[in-house]
C-alpha distance (Angstrom), angle and dihedral (degrees) to the residues before:
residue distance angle dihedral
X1 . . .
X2 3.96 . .
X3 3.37 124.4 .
X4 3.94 113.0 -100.4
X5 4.08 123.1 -150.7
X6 3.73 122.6 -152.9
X7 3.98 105.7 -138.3
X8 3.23 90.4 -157.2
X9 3.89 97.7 64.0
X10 4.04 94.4 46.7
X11 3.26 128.4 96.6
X12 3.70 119.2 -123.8
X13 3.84 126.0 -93.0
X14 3.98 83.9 17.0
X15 3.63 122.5 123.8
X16 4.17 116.0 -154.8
X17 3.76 93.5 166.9
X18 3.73 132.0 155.5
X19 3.87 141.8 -148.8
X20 3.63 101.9 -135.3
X21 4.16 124.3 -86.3
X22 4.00 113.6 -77.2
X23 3.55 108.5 -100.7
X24 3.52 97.3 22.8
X25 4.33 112.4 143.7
X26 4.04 122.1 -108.0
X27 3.45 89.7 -126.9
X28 4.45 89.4 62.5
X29 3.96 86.1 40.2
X30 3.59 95.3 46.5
X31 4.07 91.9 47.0
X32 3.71 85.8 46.0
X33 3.98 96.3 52.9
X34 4.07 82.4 51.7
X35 3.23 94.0 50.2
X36 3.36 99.7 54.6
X37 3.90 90.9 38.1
X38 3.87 86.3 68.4
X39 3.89 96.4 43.6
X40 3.81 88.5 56.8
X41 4.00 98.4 43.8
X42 3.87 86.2 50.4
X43 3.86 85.0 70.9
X44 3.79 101.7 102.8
X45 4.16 108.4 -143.2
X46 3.87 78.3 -133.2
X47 3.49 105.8 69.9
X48 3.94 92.4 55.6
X49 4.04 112.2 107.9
X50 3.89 86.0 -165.0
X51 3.76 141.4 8.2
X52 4.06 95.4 33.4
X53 3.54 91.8 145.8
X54 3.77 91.5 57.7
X55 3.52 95.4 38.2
X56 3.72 82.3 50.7
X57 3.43 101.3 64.1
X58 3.65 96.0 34.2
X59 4.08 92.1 65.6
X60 3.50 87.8 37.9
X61 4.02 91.1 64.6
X62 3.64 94.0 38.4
X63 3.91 80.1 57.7
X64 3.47 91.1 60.5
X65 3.76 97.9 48.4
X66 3.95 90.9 48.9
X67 3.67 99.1 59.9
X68 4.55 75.3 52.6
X69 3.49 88.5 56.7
X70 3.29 107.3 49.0
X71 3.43 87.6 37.4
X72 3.76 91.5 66.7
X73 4.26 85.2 37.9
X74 3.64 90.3 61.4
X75 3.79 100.9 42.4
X76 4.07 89.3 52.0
X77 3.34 92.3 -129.4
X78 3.60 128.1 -171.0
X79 3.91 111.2 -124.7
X80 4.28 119.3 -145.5
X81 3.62 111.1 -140.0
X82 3.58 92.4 -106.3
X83 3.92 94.6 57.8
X84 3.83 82.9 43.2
X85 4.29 89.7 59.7
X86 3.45 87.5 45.6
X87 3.70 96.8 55.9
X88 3.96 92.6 43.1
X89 4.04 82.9 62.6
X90 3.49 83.5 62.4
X91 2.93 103.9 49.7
X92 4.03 91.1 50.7
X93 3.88 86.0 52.5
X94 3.84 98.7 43.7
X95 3.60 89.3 50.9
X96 3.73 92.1 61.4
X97 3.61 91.4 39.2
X98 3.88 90.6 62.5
X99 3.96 93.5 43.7
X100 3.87 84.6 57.4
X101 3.60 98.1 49.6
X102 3.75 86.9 49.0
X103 3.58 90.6 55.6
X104 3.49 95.2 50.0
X105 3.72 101.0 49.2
X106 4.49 87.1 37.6
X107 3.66 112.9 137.9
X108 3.61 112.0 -106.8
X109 3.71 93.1 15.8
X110 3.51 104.7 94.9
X111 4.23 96.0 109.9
X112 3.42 97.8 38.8
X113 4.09 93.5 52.5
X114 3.82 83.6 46.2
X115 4.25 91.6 58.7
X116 3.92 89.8 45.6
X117 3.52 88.2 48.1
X118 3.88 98.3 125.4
X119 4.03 85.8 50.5
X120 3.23 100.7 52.9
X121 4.05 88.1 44.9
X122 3.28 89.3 55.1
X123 4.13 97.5 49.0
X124 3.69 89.4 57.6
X125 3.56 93.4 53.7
X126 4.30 92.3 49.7
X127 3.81 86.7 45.9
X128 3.67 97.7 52.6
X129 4.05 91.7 39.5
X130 4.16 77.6 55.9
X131 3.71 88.8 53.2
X132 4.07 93.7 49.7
X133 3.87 89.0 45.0
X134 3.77 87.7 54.5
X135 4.11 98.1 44.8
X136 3.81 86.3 44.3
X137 3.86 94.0 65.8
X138 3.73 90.1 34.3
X139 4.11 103.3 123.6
X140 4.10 87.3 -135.3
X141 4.02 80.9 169.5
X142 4.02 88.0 65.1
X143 3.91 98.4 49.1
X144 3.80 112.3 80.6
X145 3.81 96.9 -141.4
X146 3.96 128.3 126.7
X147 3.35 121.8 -73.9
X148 3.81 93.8 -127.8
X149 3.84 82.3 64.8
X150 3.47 100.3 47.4
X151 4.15 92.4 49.5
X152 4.02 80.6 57.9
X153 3.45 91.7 50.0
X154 3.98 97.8 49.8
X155 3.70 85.2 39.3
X156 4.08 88.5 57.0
X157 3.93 89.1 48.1
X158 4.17 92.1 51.2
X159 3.28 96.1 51.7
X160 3.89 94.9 36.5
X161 4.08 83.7 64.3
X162 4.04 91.3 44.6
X163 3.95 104.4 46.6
X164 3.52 122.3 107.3
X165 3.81 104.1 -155.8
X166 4.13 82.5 -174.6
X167 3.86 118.0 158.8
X168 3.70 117.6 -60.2
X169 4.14 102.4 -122.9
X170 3.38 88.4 -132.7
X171 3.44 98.0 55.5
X172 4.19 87.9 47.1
X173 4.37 85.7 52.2
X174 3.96 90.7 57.1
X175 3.32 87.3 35.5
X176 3.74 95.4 58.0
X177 4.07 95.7 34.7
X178 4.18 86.2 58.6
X179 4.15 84.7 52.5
X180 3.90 91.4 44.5
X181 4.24 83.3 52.3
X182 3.51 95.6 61.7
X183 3.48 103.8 36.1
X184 3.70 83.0 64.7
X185 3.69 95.0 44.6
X186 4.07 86.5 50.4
X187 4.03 87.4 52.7
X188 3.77 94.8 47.3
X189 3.95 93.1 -104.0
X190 3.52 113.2 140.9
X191 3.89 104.9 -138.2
X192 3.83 129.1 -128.2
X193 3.74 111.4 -83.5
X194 3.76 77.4 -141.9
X195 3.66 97.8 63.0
X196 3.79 90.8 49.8
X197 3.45 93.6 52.9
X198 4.03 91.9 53.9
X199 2.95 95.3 54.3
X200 3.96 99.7 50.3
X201 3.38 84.9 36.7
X202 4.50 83.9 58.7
X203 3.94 87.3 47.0
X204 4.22 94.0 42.2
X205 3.52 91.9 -122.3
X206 3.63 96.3 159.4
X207 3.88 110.8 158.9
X208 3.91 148.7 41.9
X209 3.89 85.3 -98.6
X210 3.22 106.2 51.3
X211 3.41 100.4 46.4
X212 4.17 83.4 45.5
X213 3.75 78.1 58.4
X214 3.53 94.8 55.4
X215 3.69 92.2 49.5
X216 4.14 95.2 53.0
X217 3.70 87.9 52.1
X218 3.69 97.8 51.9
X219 3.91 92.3 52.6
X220 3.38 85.8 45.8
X221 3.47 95.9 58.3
X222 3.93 85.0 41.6
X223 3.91 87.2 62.7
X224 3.70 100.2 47.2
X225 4.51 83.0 51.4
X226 3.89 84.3 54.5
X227 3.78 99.6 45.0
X228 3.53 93.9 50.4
X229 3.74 90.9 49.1
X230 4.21 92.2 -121.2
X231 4.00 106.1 122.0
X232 4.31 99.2 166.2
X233 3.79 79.7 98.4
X234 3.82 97.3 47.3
X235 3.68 105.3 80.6
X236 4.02 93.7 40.3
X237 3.70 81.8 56.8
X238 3.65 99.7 43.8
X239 3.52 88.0 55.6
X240 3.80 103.2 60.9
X241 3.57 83.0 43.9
X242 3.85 93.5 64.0
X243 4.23 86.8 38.0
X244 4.30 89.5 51.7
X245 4.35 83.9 40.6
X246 3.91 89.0 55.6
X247 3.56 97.3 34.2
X248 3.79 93.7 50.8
X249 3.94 88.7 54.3
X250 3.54 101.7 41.0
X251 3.96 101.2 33.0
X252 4.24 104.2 45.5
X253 3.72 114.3 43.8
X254 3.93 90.3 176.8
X255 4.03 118.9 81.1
X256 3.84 102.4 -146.4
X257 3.97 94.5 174.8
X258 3.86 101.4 52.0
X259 3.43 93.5 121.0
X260 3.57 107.5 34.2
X261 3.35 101.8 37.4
X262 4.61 115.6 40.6
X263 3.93 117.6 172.6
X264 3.43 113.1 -128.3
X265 3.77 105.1 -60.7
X266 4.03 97.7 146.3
X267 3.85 97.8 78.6
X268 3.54 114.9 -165.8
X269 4.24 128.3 178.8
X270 4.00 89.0 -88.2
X271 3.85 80.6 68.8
X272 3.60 110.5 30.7
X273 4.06 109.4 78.4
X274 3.56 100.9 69.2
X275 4.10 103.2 138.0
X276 3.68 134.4 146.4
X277 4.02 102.9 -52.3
X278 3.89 87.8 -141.6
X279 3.89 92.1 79.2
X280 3.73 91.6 46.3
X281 3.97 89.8 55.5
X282 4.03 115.3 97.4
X283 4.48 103.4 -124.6
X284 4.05 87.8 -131.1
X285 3.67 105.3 45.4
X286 4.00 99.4 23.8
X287 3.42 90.6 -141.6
X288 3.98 131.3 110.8
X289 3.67 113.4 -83.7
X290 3.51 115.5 -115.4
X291 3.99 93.7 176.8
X292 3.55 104.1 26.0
X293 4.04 120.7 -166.9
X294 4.15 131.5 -170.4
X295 3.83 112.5 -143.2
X296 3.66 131.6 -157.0
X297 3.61 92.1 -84.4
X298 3.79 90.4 66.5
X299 4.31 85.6 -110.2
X300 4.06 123.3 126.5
X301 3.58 126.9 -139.2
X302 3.79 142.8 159.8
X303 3.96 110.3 -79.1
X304 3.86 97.3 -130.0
X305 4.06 92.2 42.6
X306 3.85 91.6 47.0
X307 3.86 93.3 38.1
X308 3.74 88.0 56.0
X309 3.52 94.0 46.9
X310 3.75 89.2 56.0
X311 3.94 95.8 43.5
X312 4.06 81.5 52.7
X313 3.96 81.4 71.6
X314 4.08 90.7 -105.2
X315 3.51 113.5 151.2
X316 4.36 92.8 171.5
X317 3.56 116.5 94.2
X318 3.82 103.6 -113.7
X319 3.66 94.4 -131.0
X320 3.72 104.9 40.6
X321 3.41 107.0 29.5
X322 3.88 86.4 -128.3
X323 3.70 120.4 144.0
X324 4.36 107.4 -114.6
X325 3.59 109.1 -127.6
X326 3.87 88.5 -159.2
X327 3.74 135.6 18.0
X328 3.44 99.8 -139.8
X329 3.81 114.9 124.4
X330 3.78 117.8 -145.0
X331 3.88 115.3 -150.1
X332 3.73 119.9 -121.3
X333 3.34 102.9 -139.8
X334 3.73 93.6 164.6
X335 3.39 93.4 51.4
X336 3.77 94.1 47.9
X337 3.74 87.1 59.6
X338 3.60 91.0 57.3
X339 3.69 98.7 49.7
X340 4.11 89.6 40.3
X341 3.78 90.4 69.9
X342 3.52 99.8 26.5
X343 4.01 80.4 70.2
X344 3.76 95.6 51.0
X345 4.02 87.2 36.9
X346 3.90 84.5 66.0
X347 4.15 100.0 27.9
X348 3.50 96.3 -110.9
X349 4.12 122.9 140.1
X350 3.77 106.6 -105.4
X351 3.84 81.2 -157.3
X352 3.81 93.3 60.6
X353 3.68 112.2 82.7
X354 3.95 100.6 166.0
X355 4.32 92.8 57.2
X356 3.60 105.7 33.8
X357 3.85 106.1 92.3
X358 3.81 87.4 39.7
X359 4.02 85.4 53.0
X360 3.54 96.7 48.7
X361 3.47 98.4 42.6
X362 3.78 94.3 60.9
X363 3.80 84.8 66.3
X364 4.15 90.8 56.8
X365 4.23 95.7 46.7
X366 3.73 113.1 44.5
X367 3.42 125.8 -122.0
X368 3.83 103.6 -107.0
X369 3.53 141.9 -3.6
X370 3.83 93.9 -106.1
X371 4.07 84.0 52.2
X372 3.60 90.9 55.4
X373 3.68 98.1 48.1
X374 3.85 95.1 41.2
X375 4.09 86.0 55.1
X376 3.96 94.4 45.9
X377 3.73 86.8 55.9
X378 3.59 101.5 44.2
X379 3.74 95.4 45.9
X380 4.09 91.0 55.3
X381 3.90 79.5 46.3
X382 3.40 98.1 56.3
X383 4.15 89.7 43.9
X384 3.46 91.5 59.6
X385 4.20 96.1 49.6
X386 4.07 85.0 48.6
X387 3.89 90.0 44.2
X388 4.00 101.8 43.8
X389 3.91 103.2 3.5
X390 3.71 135.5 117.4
X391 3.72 115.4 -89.2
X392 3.86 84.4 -107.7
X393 3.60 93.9 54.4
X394 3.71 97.7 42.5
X395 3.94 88.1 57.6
X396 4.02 89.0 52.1
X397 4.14 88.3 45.3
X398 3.64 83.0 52.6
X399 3.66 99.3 42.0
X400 4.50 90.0 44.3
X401 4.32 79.6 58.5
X402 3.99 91.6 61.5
X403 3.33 92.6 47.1
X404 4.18 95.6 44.8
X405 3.55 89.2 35.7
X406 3.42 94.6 54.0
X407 3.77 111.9 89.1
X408 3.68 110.0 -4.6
X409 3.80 128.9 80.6
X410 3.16 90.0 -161.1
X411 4.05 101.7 56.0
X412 3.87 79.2 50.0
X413 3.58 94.9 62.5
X414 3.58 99.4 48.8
X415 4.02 88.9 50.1
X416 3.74 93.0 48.2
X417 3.99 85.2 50.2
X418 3.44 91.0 47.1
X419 3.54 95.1 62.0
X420 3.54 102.5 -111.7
X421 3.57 100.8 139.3
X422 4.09 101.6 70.9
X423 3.50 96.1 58.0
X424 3.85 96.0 44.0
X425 3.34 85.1 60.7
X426 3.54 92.6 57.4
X427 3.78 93.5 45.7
X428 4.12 82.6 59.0
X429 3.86 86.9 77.2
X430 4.19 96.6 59.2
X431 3.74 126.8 117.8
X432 3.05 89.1 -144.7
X433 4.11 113.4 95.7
X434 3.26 106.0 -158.0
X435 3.54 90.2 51.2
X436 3.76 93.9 45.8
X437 3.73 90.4 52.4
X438 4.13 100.8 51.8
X439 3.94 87.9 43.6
X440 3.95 90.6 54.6
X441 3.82 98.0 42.8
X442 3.41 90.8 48.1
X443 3.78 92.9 55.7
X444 3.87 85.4 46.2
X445 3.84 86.2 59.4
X446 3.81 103.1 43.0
X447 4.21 83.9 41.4
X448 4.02 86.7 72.8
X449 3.90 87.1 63.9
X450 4.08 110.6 80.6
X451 3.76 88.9 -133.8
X452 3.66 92.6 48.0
X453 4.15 90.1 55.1
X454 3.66 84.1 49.2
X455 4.03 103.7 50.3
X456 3.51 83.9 45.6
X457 4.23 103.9 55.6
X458 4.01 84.7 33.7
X459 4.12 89.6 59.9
X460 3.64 94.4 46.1
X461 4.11 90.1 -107.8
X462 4.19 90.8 149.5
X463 3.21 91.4 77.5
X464 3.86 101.6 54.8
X465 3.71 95.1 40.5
X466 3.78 91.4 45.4
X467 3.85 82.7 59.4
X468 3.85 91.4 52.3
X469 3.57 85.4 59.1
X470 3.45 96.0 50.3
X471 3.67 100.5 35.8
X472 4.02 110.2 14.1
X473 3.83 114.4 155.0
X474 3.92 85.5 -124.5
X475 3.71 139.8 34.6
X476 3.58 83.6 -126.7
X477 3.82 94.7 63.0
X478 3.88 92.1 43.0
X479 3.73 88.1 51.9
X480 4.15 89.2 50.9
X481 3.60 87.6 47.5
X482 3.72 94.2 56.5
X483 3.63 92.5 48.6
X484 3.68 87.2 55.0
X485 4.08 94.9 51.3
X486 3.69 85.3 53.9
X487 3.95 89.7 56.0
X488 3.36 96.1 54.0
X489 3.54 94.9 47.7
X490 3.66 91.5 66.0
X491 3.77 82.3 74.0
X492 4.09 100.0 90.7
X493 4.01 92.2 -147.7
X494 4.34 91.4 45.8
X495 4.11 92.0 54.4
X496 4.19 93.7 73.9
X497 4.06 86.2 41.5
X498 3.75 91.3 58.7
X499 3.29 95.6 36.7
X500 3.67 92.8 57.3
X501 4.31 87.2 54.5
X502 4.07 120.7 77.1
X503 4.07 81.3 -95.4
X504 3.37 98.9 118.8
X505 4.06 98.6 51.8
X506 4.10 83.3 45.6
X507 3.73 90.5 51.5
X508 4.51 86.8 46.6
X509 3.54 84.8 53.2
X510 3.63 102.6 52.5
X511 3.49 90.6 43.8
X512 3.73 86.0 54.4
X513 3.75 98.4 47.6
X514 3.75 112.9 14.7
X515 3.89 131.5 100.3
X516 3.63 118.7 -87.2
X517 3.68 85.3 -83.1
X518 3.52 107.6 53.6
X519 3.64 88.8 43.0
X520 3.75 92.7 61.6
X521 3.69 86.4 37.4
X522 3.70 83.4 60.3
X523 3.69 101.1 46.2
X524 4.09 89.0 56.5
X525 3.66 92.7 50.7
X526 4.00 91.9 54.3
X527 4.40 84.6 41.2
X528 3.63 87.2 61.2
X529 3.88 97.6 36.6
X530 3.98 87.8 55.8
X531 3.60 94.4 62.1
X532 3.41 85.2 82.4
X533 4.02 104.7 64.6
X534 3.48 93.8 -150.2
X535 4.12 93.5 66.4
X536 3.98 86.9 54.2
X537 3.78 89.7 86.9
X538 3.37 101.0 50.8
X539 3.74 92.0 46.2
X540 3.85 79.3 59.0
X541 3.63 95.0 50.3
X542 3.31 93.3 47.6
X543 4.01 89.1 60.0
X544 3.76 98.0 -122.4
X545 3.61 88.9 140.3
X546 4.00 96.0 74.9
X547 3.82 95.0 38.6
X548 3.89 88.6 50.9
X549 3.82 92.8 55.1
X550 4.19 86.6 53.9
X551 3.36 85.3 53.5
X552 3.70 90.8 63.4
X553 3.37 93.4 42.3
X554 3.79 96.7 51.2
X555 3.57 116.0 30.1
X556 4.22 121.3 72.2
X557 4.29 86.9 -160.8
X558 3.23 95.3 126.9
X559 4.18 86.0 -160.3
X560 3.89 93.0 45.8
X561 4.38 84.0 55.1
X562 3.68 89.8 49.2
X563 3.69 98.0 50.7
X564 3.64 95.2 38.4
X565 4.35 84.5 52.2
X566 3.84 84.7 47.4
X567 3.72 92.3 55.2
X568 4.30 94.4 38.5
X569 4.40 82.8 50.0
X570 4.07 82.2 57.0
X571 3.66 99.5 51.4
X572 3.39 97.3 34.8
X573 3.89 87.0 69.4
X574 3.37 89.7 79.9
X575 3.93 130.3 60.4
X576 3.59 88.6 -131.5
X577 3.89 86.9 62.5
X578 4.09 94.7 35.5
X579 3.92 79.1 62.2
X580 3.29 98.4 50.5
X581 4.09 89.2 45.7
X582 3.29 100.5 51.0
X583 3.95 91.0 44.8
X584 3.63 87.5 72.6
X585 3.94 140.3 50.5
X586 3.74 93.3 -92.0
X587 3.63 99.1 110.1
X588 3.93 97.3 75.2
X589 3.49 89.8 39.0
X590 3.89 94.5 65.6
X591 3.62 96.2 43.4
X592 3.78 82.8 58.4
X593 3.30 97.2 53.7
X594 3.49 102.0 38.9
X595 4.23 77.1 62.9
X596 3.24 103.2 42.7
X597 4.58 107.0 32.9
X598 3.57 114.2 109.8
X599 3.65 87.6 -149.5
X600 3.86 134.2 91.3
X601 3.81 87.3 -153.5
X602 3.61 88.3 56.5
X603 3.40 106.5 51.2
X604 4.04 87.5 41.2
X605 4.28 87.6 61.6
X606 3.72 86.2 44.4
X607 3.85 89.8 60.7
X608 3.43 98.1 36.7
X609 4.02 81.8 60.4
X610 3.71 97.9 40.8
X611 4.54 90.4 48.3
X612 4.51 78.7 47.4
X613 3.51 94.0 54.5
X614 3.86 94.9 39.7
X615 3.57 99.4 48.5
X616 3.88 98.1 38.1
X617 4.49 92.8 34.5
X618 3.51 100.9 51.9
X619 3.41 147.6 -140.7
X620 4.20 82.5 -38.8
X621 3.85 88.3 71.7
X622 3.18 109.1 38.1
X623 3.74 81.0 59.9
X624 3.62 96.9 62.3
X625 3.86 91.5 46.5
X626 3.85 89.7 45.9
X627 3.82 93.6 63.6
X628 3.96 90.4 49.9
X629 4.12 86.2 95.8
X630 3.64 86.4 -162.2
X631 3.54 106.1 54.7
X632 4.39 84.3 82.3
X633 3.88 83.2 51.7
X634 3.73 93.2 53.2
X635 4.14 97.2 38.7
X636 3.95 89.8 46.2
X637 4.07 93.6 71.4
X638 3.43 98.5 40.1
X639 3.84 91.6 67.3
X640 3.33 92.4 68.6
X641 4.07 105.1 27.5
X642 3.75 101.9 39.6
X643 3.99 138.5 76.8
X644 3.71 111.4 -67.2
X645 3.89 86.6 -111.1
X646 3.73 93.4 52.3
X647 3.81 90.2 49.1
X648 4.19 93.7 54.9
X649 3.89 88.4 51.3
X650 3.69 93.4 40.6
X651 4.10 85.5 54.9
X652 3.97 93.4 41.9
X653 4.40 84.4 55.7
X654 3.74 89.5 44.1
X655 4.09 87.7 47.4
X656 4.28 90.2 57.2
X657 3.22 94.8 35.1
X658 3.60 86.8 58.5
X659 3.35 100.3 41.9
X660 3.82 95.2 45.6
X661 4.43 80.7 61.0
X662 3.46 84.9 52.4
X663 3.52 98.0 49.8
X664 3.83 92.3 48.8
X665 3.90 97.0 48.4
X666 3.73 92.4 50.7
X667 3.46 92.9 49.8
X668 4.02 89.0 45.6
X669 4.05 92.3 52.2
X670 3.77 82.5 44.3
X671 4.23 96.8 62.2
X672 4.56 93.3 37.9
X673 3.61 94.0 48.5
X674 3.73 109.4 94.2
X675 3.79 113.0 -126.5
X676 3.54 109.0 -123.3
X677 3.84 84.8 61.3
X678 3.86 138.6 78.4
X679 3.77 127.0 -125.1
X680 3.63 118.9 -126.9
X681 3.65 118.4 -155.3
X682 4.02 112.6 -161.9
């Protein structure tokens, strides 16, 4: 059998091909060869952006040697062995030849085959010289074909060893302009909007897609340079990313992908915590904390860097300077949370400790100079359309900040500097949807960057998002809206401001009546309004309590059940919110899932709820959980298999439960014994 290749999983301008397996027949080779003949004459010179004359001539030759092929195919001709090592070259060399065409013609590749122009050139010419030094060992003399055929044949080879295949001058102008456009954008210039449109005019990039298209690729490629640890391509590719950014912007006014093609609009928790990485870093080891711990001093740090600095014989807090009065280390669980989904916020590998504040920082510096530049002007562009444009073009502005705003702190510091966030605000208020939508997702965006939270409470922008939430002309918008609330809660100062506004009822209410979205949307934004304890009552008034139990009891999300637990663990803390608890069904509910959830972060919420309702409820529930038999059964594992912070509270339940049995068989021995007689205990 030959060896088959998945385009699809290669990466571009690479070359995994194959001579055929040893021992395989002619007659499989020979079928191959046509095969792959056909594939490479389907290429149409047409569809090439750049290098059609090369690509040109290199289907035209493979032409040639097809109607040999089939030639031989037809005639059932028996191959020598030496004819049969010829034809494997061939098939090594055609391979490559259609992985090259495939590259040229790739969607979304049309700039970056244009700036490895000379390359690509130059493969053409080794893979035709391959071809001639193939025919010119062919034995022609042993293959019984006509001789019409084999004059094409040597004619293929002669001019195989003759042709140029040099760069097209074309190809070198368009080339050159793109090089000219970011050398200005590296020296500050802003560059003719003419010159841009030549040269996607040269490549036929024609639309707000396709030049989308372009932009996906090149981070793409940008993310296979990272993984594989080689960055001298990074900053070349970083800058036609900022060039393709600006150009899309400023060249196509028209969106012709609205509908099939939305940026991420429905936030969920997986994209929520995205804060400045600088708080999620421990102070010894500079890195993000994957196990973070509060000691006495009231400071966090990593468990393993802190532990060591204890086993060290250290009894200073590292930070302070203060002197601990106890060693024990206090699991942020909160905190962990936060840093959790900060990591999948920004694609980074919770799991990898050594490369995540390299990772995220490459979101917070751009990638080049030219990047930088190209963002600084197309974020004062964008101001201007949302300050003095059309409706129209104030809903695109909008629309180009989602997208920007999207994934890179960086993009979302230049907007926020821009002064993009007033008039979004203002675009908040429209009747028109669409518009409405864009302008609140793109405050949702810029909200994950501290100085975005901060432009935003400093211009009074609560207010209109709050009524978004309230009143948004979609559940989509009300959803965003939440998501928004919950970012600007992270702020410490911003949670007793929102408190103080009808957002909490809103928030109830959209947990109550939104999609599965929007209610976990609203269940976030009331997570991080409770870390302020003052907001925990007027979460209670508001009657979240009841509506979060329903969502146990109706949804199968396993992350809308967590979330909703984490939020339950956080009122129950209180008696107020034990009250509430145990005034509904939620009781039974836990227990179940603290059976049944697949997750360790599950069944830790569960127990944090259960220890709440014991400690704050009373001997009264602890009763009703002691005659549960199985609770023991399901507490008794998790001392061993879960978190070390799930084990301690898993022991403390285990520790009342047991006592409460105690309790009740003293008391029992107490009433049978008969009075005028001791009890012995053994």
């Amino acid at each position: 059998m030959l060896q088959k290749f998945d385009g699809t999983d290669r990466r571009i301008l690479t070359f995994p091909a194959v001579h055929p397996c040893e021992g395989i027949s002619p007659v499989t080779l020979l079928n191959s060869l046509i095969t792959l003949s056909q594939n490479i004459c389907n290429f149409q010179a047409k569809s090439f952006s750049t290098q059609r004359r090369n690509a040109r001539e290199t289907i035209r030759q493979v032409g040639v040697l097809l109607i040999f092929l089939e030639e031989i195919r037809d005639h059932g001709l028996i191959l020598p062995e030496s004819v049969t090592l010829c034809l494997s070259e061939l098939h090594l060399t055609f391979q490559k030849i259609q992985f090259l065409l495939e590259d040229c013609t790739r969607e979304g590749a049309r700039l970056w085959m244009l700036t490895k122009a000379q390359l690509i050139a130059t493969q053409f010419r080794i893979l035709i010289r391959a071809v001639s030094t193939a025919l010119d060992v062919l034995p022609l003399n042993l293959i019984d074909v006509g001789g019409e055929v084999k004059e094409l044949v040597e004619l293929v080879a002669k001019q195989a060893r003759k042709v140029k295949f040099d760069l097209h001058p074309d190809d070198q102008m368009a080339g050159n302009r793109t090089l000219e456009i970011l050398n200005q954008f590296e020296k500050g210039i802003e560059p003719d909007w003419s010159s841009l449109k030549w040269v996607l005019d040269y490549l036929e990039i024609k639309s707000w897609s396709e030049c989308n298209k372009e932009i996906k690729f090149l981070e793409q490629e940008i993310g296979f340079h990272l993984s594989d640890n080689d960055e001298r391509e990074v900053p070349f590719l970083s800058s036609l990313v900022g060039m393709m950014s600006y150009s899309r912007a400023v060249i196509f006014e028209v969106l012709d992908c609205r509908n099939a093609e939305q940026p991420d609009t429905r936030s969920n928790m997986d994209t929520f915590f995205r804060l400045n990485p600088e708080d999620f870093r421990c102070p010894i080891s500079l890195e993000l904390m994957k196990d973070p711990v509060t000691v006495s001093t009231g400071q966090t740090y990593d468990r393993s860097s802190i532990q060591k600095w204890l086993k060290a014989g250290n009894m200073l807090c590292p930070k302070t300077g203060e002197k601990l009065t106890s060693t024990e280390l206090v699991p942020n669980s909160a905190l962990r949370k936060l840093i959790i989904h900060f990591c999948a916020d920004n694609g980074v590998s919770f799991a990898k400790s050594g490369k995540q504040s390299h990772d995220i920082s490459r979101t917070i510096v751009p990638g080049s100079q030219a990047a930088a530049e190209a963002m600084k002007f197309l974020s004062r562009f964008l101001t201007r359309k949302l300050v003095f444009g059309t409706t129209g073009q104030k809903n695109k502005a909008a629309y180009e900040i989602r997208f920007l705003a999207k994934s890179n702190m960086f993009n979302r510091s230049c907007l926020v500097d821009a002064g993009t966030v007033p008039p979004l605000l203002k675009l908040l208020s429209s009747s028109d949807m669409s518009t409405q939508q864009n302008a609140i997702s793109a405050l949702l965006k810029l909200s994950k960057h501290s100085s975005g939270k901060s432009v935003i409470m400093e211009v009074g922008g609560l207010e209109p998002i709050l009524s978004v939430l309230k009143h948004g002309l979609s559940l989509e918008a009300k959803q965003i809206a939440a998501a928004t609330i919950f970012y600007l809660s992270s702020v410490k100062e911003y949670r007793k401001l929102i408190g103080e506004t009808e957002a909490i009822p809103a928030l109830v209410e959209l947990m109550k009546e939104g999609t599965i979205c929007g209610k976990k949307n609203a269940v976030v934004a009331i997570f991080g309004l409770l870390l302020l304890q003052k907001n925990q009552q007027k979460v209670l008034e508001a009657g979240a309590v009841p509506i979060l139990v329903d969502l146990l009891t109706c949804s199968d999300k396993t992350e809308l059940v967590t979330d909703t637990l984490a939020v339950l663990a956080s009122l129950a803390e209180s008696i107020e919110g034990t009250s509430a608890i145990l005034q509904t069904s939620a009781l039974p509910l836990i227990m179940g899932i603290l059976k049944s959830s697949a997750t360790k972060a599950g069944k830790e919420y569960c127990l944090s709820v259960l220890l709440s309702l014991c400690i704050n409820g009373g001997v009264e529930t602890v009763g009703v959980l002691a005659k549960h038999s199985s609770l023991m059964t399901l507490l008794y594992p998790i001392l061993t298999d879960g978190t070390s912070n799930a084990g301690k509270k898993a022991r403390s339940l285990i520790k009342i439960l047991q006592n409460f049995h105690d309790a009740n068989s003293s008391r029992l021995m107490t009433s049978t014994a008969p009075h005028d007689q001791s009890v012995h205990v053994w």
